[in-house]
C-alpha positions as YAML, in Angstrom:
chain: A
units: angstrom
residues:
- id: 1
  name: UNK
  ca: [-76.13, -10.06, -6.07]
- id: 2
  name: UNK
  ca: [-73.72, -8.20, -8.32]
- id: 3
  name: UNK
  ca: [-71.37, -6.54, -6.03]
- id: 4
  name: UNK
  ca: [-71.07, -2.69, -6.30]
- id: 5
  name: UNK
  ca: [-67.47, -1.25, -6.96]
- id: 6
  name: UNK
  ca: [-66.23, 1.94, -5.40]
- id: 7
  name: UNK
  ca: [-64.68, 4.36, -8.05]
- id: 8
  name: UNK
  ca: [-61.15, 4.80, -8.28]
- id: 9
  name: UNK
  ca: [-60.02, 8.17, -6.38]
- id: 10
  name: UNK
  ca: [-59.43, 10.65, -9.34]
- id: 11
  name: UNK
  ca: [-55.27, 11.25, -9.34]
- id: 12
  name: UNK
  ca: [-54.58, 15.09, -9.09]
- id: 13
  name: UNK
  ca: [-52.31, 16.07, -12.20]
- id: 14
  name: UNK
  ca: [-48.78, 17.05, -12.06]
- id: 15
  name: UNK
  ca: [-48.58, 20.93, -11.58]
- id: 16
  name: UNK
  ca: [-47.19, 22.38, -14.68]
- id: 17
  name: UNK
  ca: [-44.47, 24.32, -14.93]
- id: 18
  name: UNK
  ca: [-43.15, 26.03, -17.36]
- id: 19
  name: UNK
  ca: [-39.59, 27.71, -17.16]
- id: 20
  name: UNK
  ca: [-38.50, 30.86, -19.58]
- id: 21
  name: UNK
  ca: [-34.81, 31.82, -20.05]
- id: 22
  name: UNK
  ca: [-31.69, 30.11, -21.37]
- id: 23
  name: UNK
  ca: [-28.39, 29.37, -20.33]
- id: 24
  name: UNK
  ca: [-27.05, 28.85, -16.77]
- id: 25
  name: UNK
  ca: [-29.66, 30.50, -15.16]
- id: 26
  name: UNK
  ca: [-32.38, 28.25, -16.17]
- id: 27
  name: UNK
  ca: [-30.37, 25.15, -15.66]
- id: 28
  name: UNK
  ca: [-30.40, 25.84, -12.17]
- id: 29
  name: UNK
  ca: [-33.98, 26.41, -12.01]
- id: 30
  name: UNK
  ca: [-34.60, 23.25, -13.89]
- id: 31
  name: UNK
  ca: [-32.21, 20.97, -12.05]
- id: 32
  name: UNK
  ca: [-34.03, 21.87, -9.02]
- id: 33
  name: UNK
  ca: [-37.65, 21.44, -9.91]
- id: 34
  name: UNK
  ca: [-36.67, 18.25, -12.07]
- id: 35
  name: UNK
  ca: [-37.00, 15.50, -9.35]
- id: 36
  name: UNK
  ca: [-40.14, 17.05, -8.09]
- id: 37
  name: UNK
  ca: [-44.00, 15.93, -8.83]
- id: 38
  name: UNK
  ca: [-43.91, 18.55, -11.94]
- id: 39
  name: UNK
  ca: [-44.88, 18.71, -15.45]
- id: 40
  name: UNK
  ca: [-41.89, 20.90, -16.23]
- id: 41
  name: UNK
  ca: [-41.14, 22.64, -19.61]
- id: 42
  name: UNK
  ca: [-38.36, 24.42, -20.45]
- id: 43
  name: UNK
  ca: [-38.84, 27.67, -23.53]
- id: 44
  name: UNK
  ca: [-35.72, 28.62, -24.52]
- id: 45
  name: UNK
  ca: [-33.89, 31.66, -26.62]
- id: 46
  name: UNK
  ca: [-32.65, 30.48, -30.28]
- id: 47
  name: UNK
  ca: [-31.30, 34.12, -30.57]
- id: 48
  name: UNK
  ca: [-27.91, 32.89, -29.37]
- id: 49
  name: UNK
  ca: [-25.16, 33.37, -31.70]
- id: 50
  name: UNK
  ca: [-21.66, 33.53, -29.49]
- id: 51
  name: UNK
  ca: [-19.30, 30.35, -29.03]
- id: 52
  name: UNK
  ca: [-19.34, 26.68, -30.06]
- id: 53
  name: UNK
  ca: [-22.90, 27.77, -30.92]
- id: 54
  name: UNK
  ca: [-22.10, 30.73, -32.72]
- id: 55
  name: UNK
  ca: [-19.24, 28.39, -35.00]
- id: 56
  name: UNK
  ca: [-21.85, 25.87, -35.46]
- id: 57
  name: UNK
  ca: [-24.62, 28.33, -36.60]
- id: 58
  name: UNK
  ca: [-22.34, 29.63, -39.25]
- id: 59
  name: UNK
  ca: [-21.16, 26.64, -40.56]
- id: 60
  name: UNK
  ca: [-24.63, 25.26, -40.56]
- id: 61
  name: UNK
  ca: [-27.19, 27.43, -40.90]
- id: 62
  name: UNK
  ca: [-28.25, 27.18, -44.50]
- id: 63
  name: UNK
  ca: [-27.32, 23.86, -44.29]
- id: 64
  name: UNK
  ca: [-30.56, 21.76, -43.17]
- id: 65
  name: UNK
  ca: [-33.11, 20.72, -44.70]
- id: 66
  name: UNK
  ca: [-36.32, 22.21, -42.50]
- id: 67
  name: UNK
  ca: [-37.46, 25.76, -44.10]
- id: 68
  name: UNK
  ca: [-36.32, 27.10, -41.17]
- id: 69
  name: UNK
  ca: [-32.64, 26.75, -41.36]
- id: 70
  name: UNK
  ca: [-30.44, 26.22, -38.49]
- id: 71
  name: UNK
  ca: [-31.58, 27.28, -34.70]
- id: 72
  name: UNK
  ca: [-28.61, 27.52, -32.10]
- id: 73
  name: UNK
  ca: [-28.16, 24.71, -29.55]
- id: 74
  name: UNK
  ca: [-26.22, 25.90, -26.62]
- id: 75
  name: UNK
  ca: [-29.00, 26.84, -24.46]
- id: 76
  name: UNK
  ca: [-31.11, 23.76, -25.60]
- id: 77
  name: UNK
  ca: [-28.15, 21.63, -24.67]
- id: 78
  name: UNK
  ca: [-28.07, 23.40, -21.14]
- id: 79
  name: UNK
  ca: [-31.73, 22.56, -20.91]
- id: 80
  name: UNK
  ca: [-30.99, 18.77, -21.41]
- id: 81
  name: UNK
  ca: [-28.45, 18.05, -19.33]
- id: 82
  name: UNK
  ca: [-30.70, 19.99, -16.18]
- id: 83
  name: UNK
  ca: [-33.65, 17.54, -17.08]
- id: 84
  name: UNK
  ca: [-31.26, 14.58, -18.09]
- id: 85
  name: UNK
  ca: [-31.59, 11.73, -14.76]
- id: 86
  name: UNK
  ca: [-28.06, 11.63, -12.73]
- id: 87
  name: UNK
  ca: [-29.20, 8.06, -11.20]
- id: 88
  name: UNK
  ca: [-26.46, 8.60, -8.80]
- id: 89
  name: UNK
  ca: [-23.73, 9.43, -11.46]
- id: 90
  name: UNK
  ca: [-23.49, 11.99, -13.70]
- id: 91
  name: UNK
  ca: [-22.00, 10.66, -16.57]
- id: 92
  name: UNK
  ca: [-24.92, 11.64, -18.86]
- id: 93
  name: UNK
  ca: [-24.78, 15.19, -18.02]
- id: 94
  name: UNK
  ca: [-21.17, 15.64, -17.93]
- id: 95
  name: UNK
  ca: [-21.18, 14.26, -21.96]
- id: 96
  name: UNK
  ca: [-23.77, 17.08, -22.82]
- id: 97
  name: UNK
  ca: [-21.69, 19.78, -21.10]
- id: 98
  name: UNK
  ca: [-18.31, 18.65, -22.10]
- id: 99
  name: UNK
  ca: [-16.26, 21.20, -23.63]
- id: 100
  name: UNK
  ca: [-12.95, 19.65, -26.24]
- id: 101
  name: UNK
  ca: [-10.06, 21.71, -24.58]
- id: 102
  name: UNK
  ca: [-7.70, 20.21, -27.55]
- id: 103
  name: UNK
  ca: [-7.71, 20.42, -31.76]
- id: 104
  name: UNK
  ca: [-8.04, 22.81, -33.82]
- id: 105
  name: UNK
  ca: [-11.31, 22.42, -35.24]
- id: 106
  name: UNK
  ca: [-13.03, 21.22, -32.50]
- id: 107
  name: UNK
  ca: [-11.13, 23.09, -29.61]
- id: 108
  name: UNK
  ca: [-14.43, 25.04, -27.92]
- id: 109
  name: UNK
  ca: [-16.91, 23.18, -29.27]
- id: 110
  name: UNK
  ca: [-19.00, 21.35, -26.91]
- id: 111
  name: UNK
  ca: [-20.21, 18.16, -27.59]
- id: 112
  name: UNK
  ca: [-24.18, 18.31, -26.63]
- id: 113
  name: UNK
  ca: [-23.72, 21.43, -29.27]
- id: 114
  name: UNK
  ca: [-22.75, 18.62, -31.73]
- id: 115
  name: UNK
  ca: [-25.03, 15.72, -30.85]
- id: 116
  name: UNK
  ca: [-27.97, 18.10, -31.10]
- id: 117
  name: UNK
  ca: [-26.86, 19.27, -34.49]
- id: 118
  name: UNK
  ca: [-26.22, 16.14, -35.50]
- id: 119
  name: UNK
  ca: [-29.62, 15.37, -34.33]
- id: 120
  name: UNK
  ca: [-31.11, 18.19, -36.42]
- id: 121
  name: UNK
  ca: [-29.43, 17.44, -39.68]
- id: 122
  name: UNK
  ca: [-30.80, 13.42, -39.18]
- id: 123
  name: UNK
  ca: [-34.46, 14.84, -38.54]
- id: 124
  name: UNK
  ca: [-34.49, 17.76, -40.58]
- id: 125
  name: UNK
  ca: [-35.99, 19.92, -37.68]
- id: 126
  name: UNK
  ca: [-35.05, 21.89, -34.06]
- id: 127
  name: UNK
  ca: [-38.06, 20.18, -31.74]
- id: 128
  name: UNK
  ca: [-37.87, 16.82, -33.75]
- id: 129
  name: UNK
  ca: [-34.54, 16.92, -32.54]
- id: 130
  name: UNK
  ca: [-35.21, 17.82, -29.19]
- id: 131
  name: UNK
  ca: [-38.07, 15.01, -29.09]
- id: 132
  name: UNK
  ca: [-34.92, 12.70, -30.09]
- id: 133
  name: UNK
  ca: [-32.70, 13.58, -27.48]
- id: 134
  name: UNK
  ca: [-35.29, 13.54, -25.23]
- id: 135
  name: UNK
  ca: [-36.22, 10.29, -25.61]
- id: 136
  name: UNK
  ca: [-32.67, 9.32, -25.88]
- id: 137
  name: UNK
  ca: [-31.39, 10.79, -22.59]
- id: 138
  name: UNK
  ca: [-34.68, 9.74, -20.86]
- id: 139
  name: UNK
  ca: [-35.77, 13.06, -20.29]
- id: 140
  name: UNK
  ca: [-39.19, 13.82, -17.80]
- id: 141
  name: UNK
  ca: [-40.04, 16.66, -19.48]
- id: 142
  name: UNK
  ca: [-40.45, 19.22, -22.29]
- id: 143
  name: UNK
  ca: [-37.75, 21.77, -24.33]
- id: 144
  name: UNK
  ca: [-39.20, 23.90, -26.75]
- id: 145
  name: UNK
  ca: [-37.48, 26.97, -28.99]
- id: 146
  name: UNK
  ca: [-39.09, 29.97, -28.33]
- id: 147
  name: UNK
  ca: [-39.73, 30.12, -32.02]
- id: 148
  name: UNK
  ca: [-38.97, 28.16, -35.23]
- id: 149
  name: UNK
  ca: [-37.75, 31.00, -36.89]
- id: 150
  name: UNK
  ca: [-33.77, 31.64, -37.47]
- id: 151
  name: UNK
  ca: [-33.35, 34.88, -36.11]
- id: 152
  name: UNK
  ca: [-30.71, 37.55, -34.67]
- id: 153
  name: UNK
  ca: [-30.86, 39.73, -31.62]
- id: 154
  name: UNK
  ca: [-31.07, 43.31, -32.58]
- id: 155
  name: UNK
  ca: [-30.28, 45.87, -29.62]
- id: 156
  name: UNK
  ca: [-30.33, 49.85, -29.90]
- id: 157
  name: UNK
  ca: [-28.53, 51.55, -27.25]
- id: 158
  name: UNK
  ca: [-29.42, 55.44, -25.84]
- id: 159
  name: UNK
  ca: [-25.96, 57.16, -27.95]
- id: 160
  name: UNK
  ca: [-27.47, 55.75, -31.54]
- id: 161
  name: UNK
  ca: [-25.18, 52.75, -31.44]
- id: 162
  name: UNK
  ca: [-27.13, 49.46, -33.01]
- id: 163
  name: UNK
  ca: [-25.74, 45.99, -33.23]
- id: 164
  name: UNK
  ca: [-26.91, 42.46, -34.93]
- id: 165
  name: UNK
  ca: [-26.40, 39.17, -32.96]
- id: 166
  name: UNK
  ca: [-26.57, 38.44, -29.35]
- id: 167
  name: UNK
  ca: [-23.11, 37.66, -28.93]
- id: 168
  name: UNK
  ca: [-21.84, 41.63, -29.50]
- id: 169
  name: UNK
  ca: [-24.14, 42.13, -26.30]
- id: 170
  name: UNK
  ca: [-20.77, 41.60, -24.75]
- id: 171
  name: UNK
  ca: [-18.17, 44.02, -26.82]
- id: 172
  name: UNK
  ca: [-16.73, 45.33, -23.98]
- id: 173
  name: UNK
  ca: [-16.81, 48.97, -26.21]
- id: 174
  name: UNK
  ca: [-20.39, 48.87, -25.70]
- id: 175
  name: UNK
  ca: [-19.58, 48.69, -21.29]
- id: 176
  name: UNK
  ca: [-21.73, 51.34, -19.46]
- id: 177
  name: UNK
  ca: [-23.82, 51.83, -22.59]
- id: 178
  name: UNK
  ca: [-27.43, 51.97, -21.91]
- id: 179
  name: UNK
  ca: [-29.95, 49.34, -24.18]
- id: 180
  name: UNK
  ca: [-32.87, 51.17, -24.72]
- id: 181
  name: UNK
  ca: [-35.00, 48.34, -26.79]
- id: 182
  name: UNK
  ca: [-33.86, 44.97, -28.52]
- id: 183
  name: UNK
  ca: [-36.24, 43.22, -31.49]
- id: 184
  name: UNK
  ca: [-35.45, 39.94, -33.12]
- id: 185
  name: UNK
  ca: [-34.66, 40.08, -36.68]
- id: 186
  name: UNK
  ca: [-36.97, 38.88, -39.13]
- id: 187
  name: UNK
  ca: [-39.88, 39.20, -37.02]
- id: 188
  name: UNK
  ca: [-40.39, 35.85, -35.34]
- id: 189
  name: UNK
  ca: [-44.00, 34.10, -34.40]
- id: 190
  name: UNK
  ca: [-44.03, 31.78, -30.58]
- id: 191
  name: UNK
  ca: [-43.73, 27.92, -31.26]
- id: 192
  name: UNK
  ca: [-46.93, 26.73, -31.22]
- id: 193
  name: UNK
  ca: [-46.60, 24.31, -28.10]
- id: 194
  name: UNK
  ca: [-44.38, 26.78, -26.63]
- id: 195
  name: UNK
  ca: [-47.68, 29.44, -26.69]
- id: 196
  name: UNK
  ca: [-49.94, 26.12, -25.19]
- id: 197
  name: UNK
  ca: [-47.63, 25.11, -22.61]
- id: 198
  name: UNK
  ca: [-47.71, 28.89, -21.68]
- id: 199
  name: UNK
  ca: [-51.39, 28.82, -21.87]
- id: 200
  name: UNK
  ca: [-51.77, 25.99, -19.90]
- id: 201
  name: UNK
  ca: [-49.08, 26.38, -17.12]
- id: 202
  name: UNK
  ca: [-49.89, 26.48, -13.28]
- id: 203
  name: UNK
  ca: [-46.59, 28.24, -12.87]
- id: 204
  name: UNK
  ca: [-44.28, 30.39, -15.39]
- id: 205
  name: UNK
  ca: [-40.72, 31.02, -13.64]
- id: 206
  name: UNK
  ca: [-39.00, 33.76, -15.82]
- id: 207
  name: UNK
  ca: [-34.91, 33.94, -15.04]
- id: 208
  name: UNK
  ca: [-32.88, 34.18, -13.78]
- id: 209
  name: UNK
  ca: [-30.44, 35.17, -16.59]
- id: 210
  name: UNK
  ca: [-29.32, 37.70, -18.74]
- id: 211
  name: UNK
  ca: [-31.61, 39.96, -19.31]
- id: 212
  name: UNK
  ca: [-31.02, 41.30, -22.89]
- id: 213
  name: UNK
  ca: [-28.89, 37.98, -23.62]
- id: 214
  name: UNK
  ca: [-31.43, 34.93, -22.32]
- id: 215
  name: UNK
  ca: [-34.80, 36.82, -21.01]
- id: 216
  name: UNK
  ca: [-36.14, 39.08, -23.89]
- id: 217
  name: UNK
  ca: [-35.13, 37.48, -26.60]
- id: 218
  name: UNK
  ca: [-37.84, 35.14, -25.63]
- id: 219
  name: UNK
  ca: [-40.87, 37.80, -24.63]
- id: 220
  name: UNK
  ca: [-39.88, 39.60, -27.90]
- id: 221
  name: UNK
  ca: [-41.22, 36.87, -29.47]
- id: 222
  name: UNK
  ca: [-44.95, 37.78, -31.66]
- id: 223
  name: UNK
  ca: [-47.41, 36.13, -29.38]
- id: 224
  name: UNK
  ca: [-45.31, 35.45, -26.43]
- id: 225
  name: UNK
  ca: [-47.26, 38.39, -24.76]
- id: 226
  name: UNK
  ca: [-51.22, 36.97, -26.18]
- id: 227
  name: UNK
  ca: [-49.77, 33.86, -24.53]
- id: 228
  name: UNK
  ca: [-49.28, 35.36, -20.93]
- id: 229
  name: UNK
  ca: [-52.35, 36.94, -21.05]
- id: 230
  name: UNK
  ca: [-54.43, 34.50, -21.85]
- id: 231
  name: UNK
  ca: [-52.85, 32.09, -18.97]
- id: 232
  name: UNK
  ca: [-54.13, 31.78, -15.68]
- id: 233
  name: UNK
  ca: [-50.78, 30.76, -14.25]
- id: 234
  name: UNK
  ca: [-48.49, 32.53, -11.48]
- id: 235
  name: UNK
  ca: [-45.33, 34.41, -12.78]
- id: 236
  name: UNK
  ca: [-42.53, 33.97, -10.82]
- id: 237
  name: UNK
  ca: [-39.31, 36.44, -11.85]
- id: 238
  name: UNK
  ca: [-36.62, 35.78, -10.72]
- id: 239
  name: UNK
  ca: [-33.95, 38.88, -10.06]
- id: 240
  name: UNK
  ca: [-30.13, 38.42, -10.96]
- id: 241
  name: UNK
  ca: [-27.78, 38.48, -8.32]
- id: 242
  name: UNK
  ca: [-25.48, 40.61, -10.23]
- id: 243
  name: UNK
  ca: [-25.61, 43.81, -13.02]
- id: 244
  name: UNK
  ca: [-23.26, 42.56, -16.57]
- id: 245
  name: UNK
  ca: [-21.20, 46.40, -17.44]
- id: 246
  name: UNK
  ca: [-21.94, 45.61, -21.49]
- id: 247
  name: UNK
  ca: [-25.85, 44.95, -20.53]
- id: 248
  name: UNK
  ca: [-27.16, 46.16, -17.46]
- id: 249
  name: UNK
  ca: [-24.68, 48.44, -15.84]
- id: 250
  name: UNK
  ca: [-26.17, 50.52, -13.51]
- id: 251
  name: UNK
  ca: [-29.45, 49.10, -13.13]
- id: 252
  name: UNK
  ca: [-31.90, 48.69, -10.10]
- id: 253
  name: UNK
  ca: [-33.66, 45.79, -9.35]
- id: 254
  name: UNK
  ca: [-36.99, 47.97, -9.94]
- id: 255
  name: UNK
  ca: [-34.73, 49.16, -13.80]
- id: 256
  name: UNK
  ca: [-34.84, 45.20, -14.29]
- id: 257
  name: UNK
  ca: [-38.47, 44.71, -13.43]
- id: 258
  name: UNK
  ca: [-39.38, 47.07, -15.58]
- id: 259
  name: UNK
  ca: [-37.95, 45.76, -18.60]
- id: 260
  name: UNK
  ca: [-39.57, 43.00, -18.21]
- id: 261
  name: UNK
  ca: [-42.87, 43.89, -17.62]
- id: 262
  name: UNK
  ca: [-42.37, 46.00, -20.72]
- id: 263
  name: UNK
  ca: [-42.28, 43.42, -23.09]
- id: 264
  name: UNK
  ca: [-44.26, 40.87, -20.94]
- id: 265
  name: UNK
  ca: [-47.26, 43.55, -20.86]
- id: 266
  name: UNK
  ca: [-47.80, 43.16, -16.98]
- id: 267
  name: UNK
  ca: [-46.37, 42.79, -13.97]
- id: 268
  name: UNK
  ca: [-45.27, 39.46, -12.83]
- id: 269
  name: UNK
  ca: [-47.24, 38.00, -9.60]
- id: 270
  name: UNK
  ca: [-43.89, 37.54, -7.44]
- id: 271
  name: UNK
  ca: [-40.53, 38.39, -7.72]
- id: 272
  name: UNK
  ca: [-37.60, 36.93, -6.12]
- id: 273
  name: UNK
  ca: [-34.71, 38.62, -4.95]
- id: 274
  name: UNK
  ca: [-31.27, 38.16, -3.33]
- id: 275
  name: UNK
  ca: [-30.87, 39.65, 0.37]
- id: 276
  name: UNK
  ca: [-27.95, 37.10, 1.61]
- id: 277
  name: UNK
  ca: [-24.34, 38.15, 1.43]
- id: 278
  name: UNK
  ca: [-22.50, 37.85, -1.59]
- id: 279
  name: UNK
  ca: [-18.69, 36.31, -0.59]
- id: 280
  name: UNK
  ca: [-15.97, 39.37, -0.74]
- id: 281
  name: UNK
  ca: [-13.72, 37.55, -3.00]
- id: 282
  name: UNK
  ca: [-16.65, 37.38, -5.53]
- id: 283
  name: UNK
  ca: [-17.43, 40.64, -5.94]
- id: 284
  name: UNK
  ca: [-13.90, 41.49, -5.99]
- id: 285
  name: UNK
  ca: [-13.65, 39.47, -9.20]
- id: 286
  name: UNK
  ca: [-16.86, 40.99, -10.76]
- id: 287
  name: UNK
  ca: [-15.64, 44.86, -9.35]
- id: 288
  name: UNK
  ca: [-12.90, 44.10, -11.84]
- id: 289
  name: UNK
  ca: [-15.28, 44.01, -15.03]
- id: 290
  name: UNK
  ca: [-17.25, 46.87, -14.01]
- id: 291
  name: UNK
  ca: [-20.14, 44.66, -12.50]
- id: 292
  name: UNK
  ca: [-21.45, 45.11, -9.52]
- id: 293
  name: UNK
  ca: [-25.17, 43.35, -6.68]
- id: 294
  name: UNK
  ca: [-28.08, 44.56, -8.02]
- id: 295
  name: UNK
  ca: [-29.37, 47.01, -6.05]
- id: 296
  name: UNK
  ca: [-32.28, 46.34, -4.18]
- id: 297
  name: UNK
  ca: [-35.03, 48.91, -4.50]
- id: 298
  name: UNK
  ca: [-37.68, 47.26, -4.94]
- id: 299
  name: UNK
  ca: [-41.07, 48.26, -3.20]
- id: 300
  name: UNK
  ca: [-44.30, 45.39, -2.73]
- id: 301
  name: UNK
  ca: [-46.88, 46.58, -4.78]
- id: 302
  name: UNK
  ca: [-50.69, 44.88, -5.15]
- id: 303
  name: UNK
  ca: [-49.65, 44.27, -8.62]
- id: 304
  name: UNK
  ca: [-47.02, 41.63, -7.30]
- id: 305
  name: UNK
  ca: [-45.15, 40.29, -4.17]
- id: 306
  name: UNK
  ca: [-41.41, 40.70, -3.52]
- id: 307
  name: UNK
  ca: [-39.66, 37.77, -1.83]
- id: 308
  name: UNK
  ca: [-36.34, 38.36, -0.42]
- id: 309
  name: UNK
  ca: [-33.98, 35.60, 0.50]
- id: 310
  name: UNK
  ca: [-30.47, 34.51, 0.74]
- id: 311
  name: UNK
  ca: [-30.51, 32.86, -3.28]
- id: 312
  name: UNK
  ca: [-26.25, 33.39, -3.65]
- id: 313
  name: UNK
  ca: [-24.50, 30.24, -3.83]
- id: 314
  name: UNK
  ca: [-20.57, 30.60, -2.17]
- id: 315
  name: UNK
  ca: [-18.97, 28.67, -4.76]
- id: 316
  name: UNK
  ca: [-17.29, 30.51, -7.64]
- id: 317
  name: UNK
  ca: [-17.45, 29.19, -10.95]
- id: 318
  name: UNK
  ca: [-14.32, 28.85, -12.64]
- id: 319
  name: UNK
  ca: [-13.86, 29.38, -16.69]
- id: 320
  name: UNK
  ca: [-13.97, 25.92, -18.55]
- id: 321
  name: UNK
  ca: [-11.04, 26.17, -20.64]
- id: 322
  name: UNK
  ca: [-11.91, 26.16, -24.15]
- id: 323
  name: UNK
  ca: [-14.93, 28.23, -23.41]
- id: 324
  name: UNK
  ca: [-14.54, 31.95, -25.33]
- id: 325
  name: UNK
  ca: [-18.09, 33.04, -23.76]
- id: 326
  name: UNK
  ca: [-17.54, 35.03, -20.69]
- id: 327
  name: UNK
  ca: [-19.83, 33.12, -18.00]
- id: 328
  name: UNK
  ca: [-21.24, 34.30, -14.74]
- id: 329
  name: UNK
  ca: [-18.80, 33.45, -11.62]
- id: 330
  name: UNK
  ca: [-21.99, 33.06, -9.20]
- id: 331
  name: UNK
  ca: [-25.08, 30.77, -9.44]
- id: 332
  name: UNK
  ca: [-28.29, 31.57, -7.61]
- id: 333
  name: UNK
  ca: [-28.81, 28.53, -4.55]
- id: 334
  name: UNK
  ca: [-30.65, 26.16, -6.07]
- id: 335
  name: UNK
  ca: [-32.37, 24.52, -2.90]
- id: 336
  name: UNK
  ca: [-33.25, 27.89, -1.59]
- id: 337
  name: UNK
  ca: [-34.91, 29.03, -5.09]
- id: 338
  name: UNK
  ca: [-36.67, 25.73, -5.72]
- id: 339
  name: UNK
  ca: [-37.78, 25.84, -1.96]
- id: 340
  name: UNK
  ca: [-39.83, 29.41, -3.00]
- id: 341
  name: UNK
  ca: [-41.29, 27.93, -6.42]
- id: 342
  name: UNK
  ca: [-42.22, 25.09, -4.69]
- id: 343
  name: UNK
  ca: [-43.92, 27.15, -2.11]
- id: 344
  name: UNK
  ca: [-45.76, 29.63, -5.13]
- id: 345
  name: UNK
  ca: [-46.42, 26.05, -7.06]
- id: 346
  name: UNK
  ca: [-48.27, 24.61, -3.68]
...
């Protein structure tokens, strides 16, 4: 009698996530969500043009071979060493983040900048060198440009003033000024498996970050919006902790939302926001550059759910020598944050 066999129990797919930003925002979010039961991809700006990134795109930008040219690395290279695997050391990550403090020519310059251009010269292409890398560094999970195309940040401020390339966002003439709009210059058209993973995500975390530096530069991408609406997935934005004088001085939480909804074309479904207290000697240090919490006025609405927390890490970062790019002294908690998406994902 031929014996009957029972079918194998169907395994339930890894949620996926997909994570929208750049910089040292994101790598929080990602280093935090990387050791979980996820699908995770990162979409990341390519509108960056400050820095070792800034030095590299000039020197290499019409250099490559792909039709495209060349697409800045920095936040990329943040993206890598979130999702690269410590295995109890962090040797791997350290290499991708390590900034030369020495030499003229390579004083600043950060070496996962140059292994990923490297890696793009070799290839001839930005995600064939991310597929590289990834496979290198033994990566679980995705990194995709936000586009293909080389572009520059255009913003347009309320007194007429106009500037080209993200990293005048931080002139500190322009402090106090008030963005009204930012494009992307040519017009630039969504990756194509950055618009699927979109699509197809259980979970879209936008932030935290800058918001005209790291957050639009990606929605103001052509079909970045079609993608959103045509995915069934929760949005999760995440709120900064504090307002930056040359890009959002002044604004509400609510002033922040709204941006973002602008050039998302809804609402997200939830948005996180910092309640804890932010250490004294912190904002001292911020007070002194014109930057200040970001004021919580933020009402629940059936269009999406606030969730307040305590998300403010207590250790101040300190500037890497060798780094010219003015970076943000406070990090959001990363346990606390990954606790809520966790909790939104389930």
């Amino acid at each position: 009698m031929k014996r009957l066999e029972k079918p194998s129990p169907k395994r339930n797919p890894r949620p996926k996530v997909v994570v929208i930003g750049g910089g040292t925002g994101t790598f929080v979010v990602l280093s935090g969500l990387k050791d979980k039961a996820l699908d995770l991809t990162a979409i990341i700006t390519v509108a960056d043009s400050g820095g070792s990134t800034g030095r590299l795109r000039d020197e290499f930008g019409f250099l490559l071979r792909d039709e495209f040219g060349f697409l800045p690395v920095g936040d990329l290279r943040q993206s890598l060493a979130a999702l690269a695997p410590e295995n109890h050391q962090s040797w791997i990550r350290e290499l991708l983040l390590y900034r030369f403090k020495k030499g003229k020519a390579l004083k600043g310059h950060n070496l996962g900048n140059l292994i990923l251009t490297a890696l793009q010269d070799m290839v001839g292409s930005t995600p064939k060198a991310l597929e590289v890398a990834g496979r290198i560094f033994r990566l679980d999970g995705h990194i995709y440009p936000s586009t293909l195309t080389n572009v520059q940040l255009v913003a347009n401020y309320s007194d007429g003033t106009r500037i080209i390339g993200e990293h005048h966002l931080d002139d500190k003439a322009l402090g106090g000024k008030k963005i009204t709009s930012v494009h992307l210059e040519p017009e630039a058209v969504i990756y194509s498996k950055a618009a699927e993973a979109i699509k197809r995500a259980t979970v879209l975390v936008i932030g935290p970050g800058d918001l005209y530096g790291s957050l639009i530069p990606n929605l103001a991408v052509k079909g970045v919006k079609e993608a959103f609406r045509q995915s069934q997935g929760k949005i999760i934005y995440v709120v900064n902790l504090m307002t930056r004088f040359t890009q959002t001085h002044g604004m509400t939480a609510q002033n922040h939302l709204d941006v973002v909804k602008r050039y998302l074309g809804r609402f997200p479904d939830v948005v996180v926001i910092n309640n804890g207290q932010i250490p004294s000697s912190a904002k001292k240090l911020y007070a002194k550059y014109h930057e200040f919490p970001v004021t919580d006025d933020l009402l629940s609405k059936k269009e999406y759910q606030v969730v307040r927390g305590n998300f403010v890490s207590h250790m101040v970062i300190k500037q890497v020598a060798g780094d010219a790019l003015a970076r943000s002294l406070l990090r959001h908690d990363q346990p606390n944050l990954t606790s809520v998406i966790m909790s939104v994902i389930r």
